[in-house]
N, C-alpha and C positions, 0 to 999 in steps of 0.2 A: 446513566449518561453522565460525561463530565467535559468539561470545558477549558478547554487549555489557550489561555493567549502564548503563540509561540512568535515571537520576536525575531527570528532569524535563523538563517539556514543552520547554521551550527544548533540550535536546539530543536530542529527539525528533525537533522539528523540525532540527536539526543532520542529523543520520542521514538523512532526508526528503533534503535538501536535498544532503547525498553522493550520495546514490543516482538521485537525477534527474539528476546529472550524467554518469552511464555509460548513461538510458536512450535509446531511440532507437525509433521505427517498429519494429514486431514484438514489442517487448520484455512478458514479463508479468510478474508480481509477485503474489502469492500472498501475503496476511495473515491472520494465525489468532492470535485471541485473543478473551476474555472483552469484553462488556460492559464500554464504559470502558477496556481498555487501554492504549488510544492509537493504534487502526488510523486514523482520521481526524484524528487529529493528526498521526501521518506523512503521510499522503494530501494531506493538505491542503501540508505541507512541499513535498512531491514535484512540487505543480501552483501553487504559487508560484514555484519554481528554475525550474521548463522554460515559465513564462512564459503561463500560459493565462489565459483571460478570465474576471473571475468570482472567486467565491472555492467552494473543495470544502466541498461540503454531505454528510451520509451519504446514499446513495441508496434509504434502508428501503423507500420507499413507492414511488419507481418501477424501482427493481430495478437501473438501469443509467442512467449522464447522465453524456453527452459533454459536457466541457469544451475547448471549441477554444482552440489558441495566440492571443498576441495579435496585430492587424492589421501591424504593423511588427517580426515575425518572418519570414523565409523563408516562401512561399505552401507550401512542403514540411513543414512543422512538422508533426508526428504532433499529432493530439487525445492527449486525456486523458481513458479512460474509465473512470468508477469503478463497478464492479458492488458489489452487496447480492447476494451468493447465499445468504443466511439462507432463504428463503423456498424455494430450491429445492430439487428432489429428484433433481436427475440430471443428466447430462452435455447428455443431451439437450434439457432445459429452458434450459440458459445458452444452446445452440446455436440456443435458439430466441428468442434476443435478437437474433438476425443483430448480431452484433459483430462489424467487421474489424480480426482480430486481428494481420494483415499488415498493416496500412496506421495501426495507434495503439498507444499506450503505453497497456495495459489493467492498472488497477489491481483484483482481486478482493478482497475480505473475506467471510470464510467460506466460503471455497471449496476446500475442502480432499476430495477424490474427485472431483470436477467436473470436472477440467481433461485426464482421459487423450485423451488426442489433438490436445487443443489445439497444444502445443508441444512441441518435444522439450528447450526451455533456457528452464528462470523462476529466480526469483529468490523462495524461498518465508523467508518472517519470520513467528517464533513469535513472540507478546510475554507476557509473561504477569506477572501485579501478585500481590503476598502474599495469600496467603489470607485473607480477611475486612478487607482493607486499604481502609479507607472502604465498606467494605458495598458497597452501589447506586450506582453512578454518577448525579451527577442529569441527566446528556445522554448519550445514545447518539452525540452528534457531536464529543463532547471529552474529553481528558483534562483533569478539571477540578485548579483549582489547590486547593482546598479539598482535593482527595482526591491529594496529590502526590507520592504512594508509589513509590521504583525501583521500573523494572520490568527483567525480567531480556530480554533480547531476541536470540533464536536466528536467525541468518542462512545458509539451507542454499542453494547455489547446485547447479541442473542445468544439463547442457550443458557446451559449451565456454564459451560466453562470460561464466559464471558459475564456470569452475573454482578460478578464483585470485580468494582475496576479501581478499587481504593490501591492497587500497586503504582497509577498514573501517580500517586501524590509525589512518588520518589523524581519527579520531574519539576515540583514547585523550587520556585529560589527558598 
């Protein structure tokens, strides 16, 4: 586990942007935090680096949107799928998104009890902002700058290919 005080959307996006660099086909990632924290300001990080088409939008309203690589990446390039599991209530409901979780780089928010079986190696990130630090967020799809409060960001890796997370250091000032 490692602890990142991340100070602003621009190092948000930084951490994003480390972390698409280790992902690969198979890979999950697991985001949990409040309204506003900054789950789609990493997300959005994370599918700039690895190059998809488009820009990442929060997927509240259709639960789950495949971002494909772009045209002049390898015909191999894993998608980038961003789940909303706000809405559900079981392992079974994500499973019934028919997501291939072998064949893409599957980003969840809110998906924290939903995933027993999925993988046996993710990549789960707490984030979490001060208490009453700008109230409401005015977008559920940003960390706005008006509300530009550190947040504290807990990075627990499962698996092997998450045991060692000593590459986060390359994120300290």
């Amino acid at each position: 586990m490692t602890v990142l005080g991340i100070a602003s959307p621009e190092r948000m996006e930084q951490l994003g942007a480390l972390i698409a660099q280790r992902l690969s086909a198979g890979d999950l990632v697991l985001l949990n935090g409040e309204l506003g924290a900054g789950k789609t300001t990493l997300t959005r990080a994370i599918g700039e680096t690895l190059g998809i088409r488009g820009t990442v939008t929060s997927p509240t309203f259709v639960l789950a949107r495949t971002h494909p690589r772009r045209e002049e990446l390898p015909s191999d390039s894993a998608p980038l799928v961003h789940v909303d599991a706000y809405r559900l209530a079981s392992a079974a409901e994500l499973d019934d998104l028919d997501i291939d979780f072998e064949a893409s780089i599957v980003v969840v928010e809110w998906g924290a009890g939903l995933l027993d079986g999925v993988s046996e190696s993710w990549l789960n990130i707490d984030i979490v902002r001060p208490t009453g630090a700008g109230d409401v967020a005015k977008s559920a799809d940003d960390w706005e700058e008006e509300t530009s409060e550190p947040r504290t960001v807990t990075v627990t890796g499962h698996g092997p290919k998450w045991a060692d997370l000593g590459w986060l250091n390359a994120l300290s000032d």
